[in-house]
C-alpha positions in Angstrom: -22.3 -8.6 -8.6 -21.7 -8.0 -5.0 -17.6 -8.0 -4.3 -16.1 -11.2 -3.7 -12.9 -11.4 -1.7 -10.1 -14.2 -1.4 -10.3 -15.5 2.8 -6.5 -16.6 3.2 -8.2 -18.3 7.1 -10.7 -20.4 4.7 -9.1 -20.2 1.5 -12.0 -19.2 -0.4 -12.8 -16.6 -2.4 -16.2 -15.3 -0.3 -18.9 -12.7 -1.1 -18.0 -9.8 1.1 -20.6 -8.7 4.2 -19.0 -6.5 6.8 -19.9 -6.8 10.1 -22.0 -3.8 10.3 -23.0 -1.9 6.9 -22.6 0.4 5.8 -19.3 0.7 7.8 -16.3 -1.3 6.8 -13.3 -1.4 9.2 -9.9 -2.4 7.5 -6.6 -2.9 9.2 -3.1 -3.0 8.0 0.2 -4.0 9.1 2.4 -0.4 8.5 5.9 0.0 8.3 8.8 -0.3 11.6 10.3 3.3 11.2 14.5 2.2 11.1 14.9 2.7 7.4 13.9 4.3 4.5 10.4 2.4 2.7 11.3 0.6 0.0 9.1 -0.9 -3.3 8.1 -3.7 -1.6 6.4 -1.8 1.0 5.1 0.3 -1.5 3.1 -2.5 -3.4 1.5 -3.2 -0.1 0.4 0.0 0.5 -1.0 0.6 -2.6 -3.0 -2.6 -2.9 -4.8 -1.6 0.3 -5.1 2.0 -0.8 -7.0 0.6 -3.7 -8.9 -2.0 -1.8 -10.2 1.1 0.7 -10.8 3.7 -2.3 -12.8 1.3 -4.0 -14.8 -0.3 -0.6 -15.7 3.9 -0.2 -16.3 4.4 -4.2 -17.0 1.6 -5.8 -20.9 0.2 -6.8 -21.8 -0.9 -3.5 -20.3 2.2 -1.4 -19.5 1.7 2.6 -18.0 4.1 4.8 -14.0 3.1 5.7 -12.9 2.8 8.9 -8.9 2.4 8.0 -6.4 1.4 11.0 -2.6 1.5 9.8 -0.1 1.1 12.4 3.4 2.5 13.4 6.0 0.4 14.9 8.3 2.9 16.5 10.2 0.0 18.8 11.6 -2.5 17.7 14.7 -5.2 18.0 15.8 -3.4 14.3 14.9 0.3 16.0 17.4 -0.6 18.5 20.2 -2.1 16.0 20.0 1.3 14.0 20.3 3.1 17.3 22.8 1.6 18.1 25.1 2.6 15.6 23.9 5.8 15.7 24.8 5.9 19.4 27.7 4.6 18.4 29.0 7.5 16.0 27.2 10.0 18.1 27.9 9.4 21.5 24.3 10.0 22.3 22.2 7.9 25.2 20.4 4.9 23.3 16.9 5.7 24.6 17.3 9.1 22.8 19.1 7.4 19.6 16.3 5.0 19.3 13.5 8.4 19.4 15.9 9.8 16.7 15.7 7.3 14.5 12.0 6.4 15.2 11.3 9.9 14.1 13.6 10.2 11.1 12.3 7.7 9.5 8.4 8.0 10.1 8.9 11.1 8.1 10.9 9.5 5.3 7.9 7.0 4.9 5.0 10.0 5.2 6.8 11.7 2.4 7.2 8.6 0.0 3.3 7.7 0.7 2.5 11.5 0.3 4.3 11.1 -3.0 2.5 8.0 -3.9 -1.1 9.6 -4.0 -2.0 7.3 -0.9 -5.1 8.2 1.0 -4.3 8.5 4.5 -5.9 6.5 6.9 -8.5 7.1 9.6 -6.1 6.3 12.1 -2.2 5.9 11.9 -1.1 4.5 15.8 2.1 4.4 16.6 3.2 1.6 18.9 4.6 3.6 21.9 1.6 5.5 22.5 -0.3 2.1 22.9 1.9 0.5 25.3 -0.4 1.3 28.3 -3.4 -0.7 26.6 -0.8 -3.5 25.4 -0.2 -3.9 29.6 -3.8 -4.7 29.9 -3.9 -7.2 27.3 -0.9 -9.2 28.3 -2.5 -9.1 31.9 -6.0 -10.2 30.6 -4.0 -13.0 28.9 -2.1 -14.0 32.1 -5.2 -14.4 34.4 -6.9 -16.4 31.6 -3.4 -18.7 31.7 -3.1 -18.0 27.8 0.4 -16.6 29.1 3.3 -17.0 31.7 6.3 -15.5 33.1 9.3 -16.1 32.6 12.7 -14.8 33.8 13.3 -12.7 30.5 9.8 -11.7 29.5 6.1 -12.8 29.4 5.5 -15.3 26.7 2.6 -16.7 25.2 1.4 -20.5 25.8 0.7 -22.3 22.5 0.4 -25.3 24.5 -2.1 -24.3 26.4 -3.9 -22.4 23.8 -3.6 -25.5 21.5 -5.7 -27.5 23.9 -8.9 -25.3 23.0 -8.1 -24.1 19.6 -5.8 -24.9 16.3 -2.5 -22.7 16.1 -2.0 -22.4 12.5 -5.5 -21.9 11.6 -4.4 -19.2 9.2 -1.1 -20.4 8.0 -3.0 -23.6 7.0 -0.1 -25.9 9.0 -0.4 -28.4 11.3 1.4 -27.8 14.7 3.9 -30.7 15.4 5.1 -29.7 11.7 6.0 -25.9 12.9 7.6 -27.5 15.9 10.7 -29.2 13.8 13.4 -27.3 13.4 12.3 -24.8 16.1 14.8 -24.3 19.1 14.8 -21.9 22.1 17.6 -20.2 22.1 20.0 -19.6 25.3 18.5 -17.3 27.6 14.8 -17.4 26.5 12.2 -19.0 29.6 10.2 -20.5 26.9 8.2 -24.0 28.0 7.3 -24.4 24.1 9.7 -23.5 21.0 6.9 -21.8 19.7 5.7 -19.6 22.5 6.4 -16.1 22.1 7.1 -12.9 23.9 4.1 -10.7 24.9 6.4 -8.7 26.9 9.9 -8.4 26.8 12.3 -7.5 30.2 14.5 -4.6 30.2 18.1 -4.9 28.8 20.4 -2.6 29.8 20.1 0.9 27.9 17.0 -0.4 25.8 14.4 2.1 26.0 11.7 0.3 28.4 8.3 1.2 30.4 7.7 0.3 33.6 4.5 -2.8 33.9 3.5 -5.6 36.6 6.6 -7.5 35.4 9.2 -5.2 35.6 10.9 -3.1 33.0 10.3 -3.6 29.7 8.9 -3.3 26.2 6.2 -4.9 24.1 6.7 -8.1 21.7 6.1 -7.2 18.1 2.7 -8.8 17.8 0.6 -7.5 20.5 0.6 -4.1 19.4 -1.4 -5.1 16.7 -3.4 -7.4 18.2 -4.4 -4.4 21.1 -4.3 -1.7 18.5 -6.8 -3.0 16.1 -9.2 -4.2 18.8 -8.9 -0.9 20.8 -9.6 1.7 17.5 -12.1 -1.0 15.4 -13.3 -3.2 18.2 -13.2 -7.1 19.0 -14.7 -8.6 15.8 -13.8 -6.2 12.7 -14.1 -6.8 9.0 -11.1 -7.2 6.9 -7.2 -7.5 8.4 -4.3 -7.2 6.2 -0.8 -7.4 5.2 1.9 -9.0 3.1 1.6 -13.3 2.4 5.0 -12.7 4.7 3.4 -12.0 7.9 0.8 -15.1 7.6 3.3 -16.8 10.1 4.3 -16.0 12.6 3.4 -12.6 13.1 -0.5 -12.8 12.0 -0.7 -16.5 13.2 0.4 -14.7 16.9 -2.1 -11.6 16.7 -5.0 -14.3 15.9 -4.1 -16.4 18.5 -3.5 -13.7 21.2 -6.8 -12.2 20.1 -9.0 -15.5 20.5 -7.0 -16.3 23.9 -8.2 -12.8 25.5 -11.7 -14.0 24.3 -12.1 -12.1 21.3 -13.2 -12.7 17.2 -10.9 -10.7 15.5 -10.6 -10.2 11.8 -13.6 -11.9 10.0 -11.4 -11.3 6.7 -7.9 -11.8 6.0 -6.2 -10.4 2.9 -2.4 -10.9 1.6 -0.9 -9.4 -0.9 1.8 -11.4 -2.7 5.3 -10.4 -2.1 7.6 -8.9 -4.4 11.3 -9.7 -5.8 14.1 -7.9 -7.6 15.2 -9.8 -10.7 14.2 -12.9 -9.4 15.5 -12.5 -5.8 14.3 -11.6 -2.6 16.0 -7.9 -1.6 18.1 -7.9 0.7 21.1 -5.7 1.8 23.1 -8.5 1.7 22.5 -9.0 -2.0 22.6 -5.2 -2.4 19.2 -5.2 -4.4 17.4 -3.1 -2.0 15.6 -0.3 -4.4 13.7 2.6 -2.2 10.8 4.1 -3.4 12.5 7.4 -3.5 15.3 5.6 -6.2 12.0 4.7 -8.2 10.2 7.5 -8.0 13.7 9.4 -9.3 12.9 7.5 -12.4 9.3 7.4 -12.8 6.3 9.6 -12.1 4.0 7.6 -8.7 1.7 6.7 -11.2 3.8 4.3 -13.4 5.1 2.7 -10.1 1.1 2.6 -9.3 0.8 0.9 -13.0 3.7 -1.6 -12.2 1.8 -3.0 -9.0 -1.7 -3.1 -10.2 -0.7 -4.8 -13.7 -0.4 -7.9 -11.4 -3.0 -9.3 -9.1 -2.7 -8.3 -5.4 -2.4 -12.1 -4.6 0.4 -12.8 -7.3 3.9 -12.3 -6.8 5.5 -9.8 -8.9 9.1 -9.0 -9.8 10.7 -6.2 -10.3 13.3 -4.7 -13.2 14.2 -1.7 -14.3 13.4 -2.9 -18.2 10.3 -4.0 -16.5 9.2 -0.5 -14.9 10.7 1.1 -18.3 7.8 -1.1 -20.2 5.3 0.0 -17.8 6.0 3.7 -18.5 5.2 3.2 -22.4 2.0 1.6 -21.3 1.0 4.6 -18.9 2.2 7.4 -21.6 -0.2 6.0 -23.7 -3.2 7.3 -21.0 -1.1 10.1 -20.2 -1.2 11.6 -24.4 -5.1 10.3 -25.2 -6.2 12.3 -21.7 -3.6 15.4 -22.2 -4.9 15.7 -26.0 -8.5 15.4 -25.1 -8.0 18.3 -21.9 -7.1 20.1 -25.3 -10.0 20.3 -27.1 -12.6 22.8 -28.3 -16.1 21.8 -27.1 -18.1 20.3 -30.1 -21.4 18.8 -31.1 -21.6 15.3 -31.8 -23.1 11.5 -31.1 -22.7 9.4 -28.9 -20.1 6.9 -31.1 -18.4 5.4 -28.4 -21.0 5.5 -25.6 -21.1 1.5 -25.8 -17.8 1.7 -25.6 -17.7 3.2 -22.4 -20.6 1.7 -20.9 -18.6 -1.9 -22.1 -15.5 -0.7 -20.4 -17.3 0.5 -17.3 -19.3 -2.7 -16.4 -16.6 -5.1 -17.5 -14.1 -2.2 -15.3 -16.2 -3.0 -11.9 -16.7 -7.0 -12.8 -13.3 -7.2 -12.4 -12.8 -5.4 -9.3 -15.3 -7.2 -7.5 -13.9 -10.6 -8.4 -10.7 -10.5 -5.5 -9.8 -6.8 -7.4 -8.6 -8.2 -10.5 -6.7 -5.4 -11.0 -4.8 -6.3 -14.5 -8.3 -7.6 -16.1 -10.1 -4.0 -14.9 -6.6 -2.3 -16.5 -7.5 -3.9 -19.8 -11.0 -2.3 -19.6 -9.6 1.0 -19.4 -6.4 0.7 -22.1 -9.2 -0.9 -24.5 -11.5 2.1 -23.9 -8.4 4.1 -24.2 -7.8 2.3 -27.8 -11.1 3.4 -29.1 -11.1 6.9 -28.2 -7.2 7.6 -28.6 -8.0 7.8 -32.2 -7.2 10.7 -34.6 -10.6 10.4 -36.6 -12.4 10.6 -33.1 -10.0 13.7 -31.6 -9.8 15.8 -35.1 -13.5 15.7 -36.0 -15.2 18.3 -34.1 -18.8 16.6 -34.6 -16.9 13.8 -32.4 -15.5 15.3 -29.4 -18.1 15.5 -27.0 -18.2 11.7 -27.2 -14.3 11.8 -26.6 -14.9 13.5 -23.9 -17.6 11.1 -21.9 -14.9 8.8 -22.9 -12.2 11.0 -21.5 -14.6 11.3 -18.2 -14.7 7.9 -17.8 -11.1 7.3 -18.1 -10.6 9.5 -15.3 -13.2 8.2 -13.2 -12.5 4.4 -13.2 -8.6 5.6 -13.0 -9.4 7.3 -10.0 -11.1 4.5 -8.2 -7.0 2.5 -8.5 -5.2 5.6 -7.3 -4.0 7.1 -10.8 -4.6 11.2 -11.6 -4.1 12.0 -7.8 -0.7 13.6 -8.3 -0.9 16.6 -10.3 1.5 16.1 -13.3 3.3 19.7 -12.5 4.2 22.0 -15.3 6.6 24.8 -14.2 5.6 28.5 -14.7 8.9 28.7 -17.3 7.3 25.9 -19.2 3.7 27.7 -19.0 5.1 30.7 -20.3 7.1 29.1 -23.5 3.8 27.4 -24.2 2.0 30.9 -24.4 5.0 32.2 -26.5 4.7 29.2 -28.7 1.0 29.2 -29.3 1.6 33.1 -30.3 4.0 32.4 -32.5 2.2 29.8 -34.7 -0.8 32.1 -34.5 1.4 34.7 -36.3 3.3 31.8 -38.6 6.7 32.2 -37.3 7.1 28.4 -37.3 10.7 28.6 -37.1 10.2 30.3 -33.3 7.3 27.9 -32.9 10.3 24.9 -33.5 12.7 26.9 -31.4 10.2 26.7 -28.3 8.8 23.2 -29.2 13.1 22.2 -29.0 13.5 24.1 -25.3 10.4 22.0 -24.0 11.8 18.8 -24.7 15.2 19.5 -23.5 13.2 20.6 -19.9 11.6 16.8 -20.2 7.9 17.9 -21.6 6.6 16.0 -24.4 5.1 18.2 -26.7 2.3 17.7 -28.5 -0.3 20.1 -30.8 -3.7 19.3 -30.8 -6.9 21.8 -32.0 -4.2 24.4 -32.4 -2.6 24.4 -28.9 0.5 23.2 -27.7 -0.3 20.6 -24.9 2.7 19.5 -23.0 3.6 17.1 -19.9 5.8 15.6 -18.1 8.1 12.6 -20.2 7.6 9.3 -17.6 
């Protein structure tokens, strides 16, 4: 069946063309470089890895055009800056590059860690700003925009006379007005016009433009980004179900005022909580992907995300995580104990098995990636072939092995098996040492070793007469 992908403009799940096959081009709100990534970015980020490997992989392969953006200023670039500034003594303009920095390589080594595929192109606001200039102009002479004394802002009202504003957040516009006030200071004509461009403050790092001194609001860099690297119309945008509005509400609308489509597709992924609450540092729940990955191999935290669908919220516990790591150790022994085995003659036992998991595997992805009905698939294949009689029985292990194949394959297409499950060269060498000493029946060595192992965090396992060890999750 041809993949099927839930619309969040119409609301409908949709059969998926791209613009122009075979060539899909996907972008996806990144991260804003002033702290350390945390889980709930993670779950983002690995939805949409798994959404490209499987547009590039899957049974209808396209070539993946993938767009993931850097915001490197920001109103929370500047906060952090601040206090740096602040303890440092140093000029703001070079606090706010220090942080920028710092940070963008915190987040490249937690995605590195998370097996993610790195995209086509990773953008980072500042080197865009001189195409952002263009747009807002573009905008201005089309009188989608004004200026004000404190920046360039967008006109809803004017924009509202052609087209709907809240097309994609599915609201009605008087409604978004309530409750919406301009705050001292702000040139706004409507409460809901927002800042294209934003005039210099004092110390804040700024470029020059037609309208003085400044910086760029948060949305048009993704609005001039994305058109700029994948064109005017492009296939699929996405993000988190907490950037519908405003922030993906604004790019839509800036795009259509300068004249163009935009995203054909949007996709959102459903946000995430910890122990039934949104984190926050006020709460003093925020949990960093570095504190999970402490815990936890990348591929249980990969296992804890995918278990729910992309569209579902999901929360978060440590118990929770713990559970998923039983689940995963179950894949983790049936592949490390067949890696083990002699080659051997023998039927094909469980070849509808595999051919069962495999068709009911990418039925499942291609409805809206129904992630936790394509994991069953693979833990039910996993359940037939994780079995003694199969795995002892040499006249058997061939099929084990298709079936061990398979695992591997449909794993790969969501992202698991990318990050080598490391073995030390101590732990290497014990094994040796152990394998030679129940070769020569000195069991009571063979225990000795087997002991050291498991203190060093291996689980330790014998299978066809070899000691097969990895890494307790």
């Amino acid at each position: 069946m041809p993949l099927r992908l839930t619309n969040t403009l119409t609301g409908h799940k949709e059969e998926f063309q791209p613009l122009h096959p075979p060539t899909v081009t996907l972008y996806v709100c990144g991260v804003t470089v002033y702290d350390h990534c945390h889980i709930g970015h993670a779950r983002g980020a690995v939805v949409f890895d798994v959404l490209r490997r499987y547009l590039e992989s899957g049974r209808q392969p396209f070539k993946v055009t993938y767009v993931r953006n850097i915001t490197d200023v920001d109103d929370k670039i500047i906060e952090r800056a601040r206090a740096e500034a602040g303890r440092t003594g140093t000029e703001l303009k070079t606090a706010c590059r220090e942080v920028a920095k710092k940070y963008e390589v915190s987040f490249r080594e937690d995605f590195g860690r998370l097996g993610l595929v790195p995209p086509t192109h990773e953008p980072r606001a500042t080197e865009f700003i001189p195409k952002m200039i263009g747009f807002i102009a573009d905008l201005l002479k089309k009188e989608a925009a004004y200026e004000a004394p404190d920046a360039v802002y967008f006109s809803i009202r004017r924009f509202s006379e052609k087209h709907p504003y809240g097309q994609l957040s599915h609201q009605k516009l008087d409604e978004m007005r309530e409750g919406v006030l301009v705050k001292p200071g702000e040139g706004k004509k409507d409460p809901l016009d927002f800042a294209l461009w934003k005039k210099a403050k004092t110390g804040e790092p700024s470029w020059d433009s037609p309208w003085g001194p400044g910086r760029p609001g948060w949305h048009i860099e993704c609005s001039t980004m994305s058109t700029t690297l994948l064109g005017d119309a492009f296939d699929i945008h996405g993000g988190g179900q907490d950037l519908i509005f405003p922030h993906h509400e604004n790019e839509l609308v800036q795009a259509e005022g300068a004249g163009k489509k935009f995203a054909k597709v949007w996709l959102h992924n459903g946000l995430l909580t910890v122990n039934n609450q949104k984190m926050s540092k006020s709460v003093g729940n925020i949990i960093r992907i570095q504190d999970a990955l402490e815990r936890h191999p990348p591929d249980v935290l990969r296992l804890f995300y995918l278990s729910a669908h992309y569209r579902s919220p999901i929360d978060f516990t440590w118990e929770h995580l713990g559970e998923i790591a039983h689940a995963y150790d179950r894949l983790a022994t049936f592949l490390a104990r067949a890696d083990a085995l002699d080659a051997g003659d023998g039927g094909a036992v469980l070849s509808d098995k595999v051919k069962e998991a495999d068709r009911v595997f990418h039925e499942a992805m291609e409805d809206d990636l129904n992630t936790p009905r394509a994991l069953a698939a693979l833990f039910e294949l996993v359940g037939h072939a994780n079995d003694t009689r199969w795995l002892d029985n040499a006249l058997m292990r061939s099929t084990v092995r298709v079936a061990k194949e398979k695992i591997r394959e449909l794993g790969g297409l969501l992202g698991f098996f990318q990050v080598p499950d490391h073995v030390g060269a101590e732990a290497e060498q014990l094994v040796r040492e152990r394998d030679e000493a129940r070769r020569k029946k000195d069991f009571k060595k063979a225990d000795q070793i087997r002991l050291r192992l498991i203190e060093q965090g291996y689980v330790v396992e014998d299978t066809s007469g070899k000691t097969v060890v990895r890494k307790r999750v």
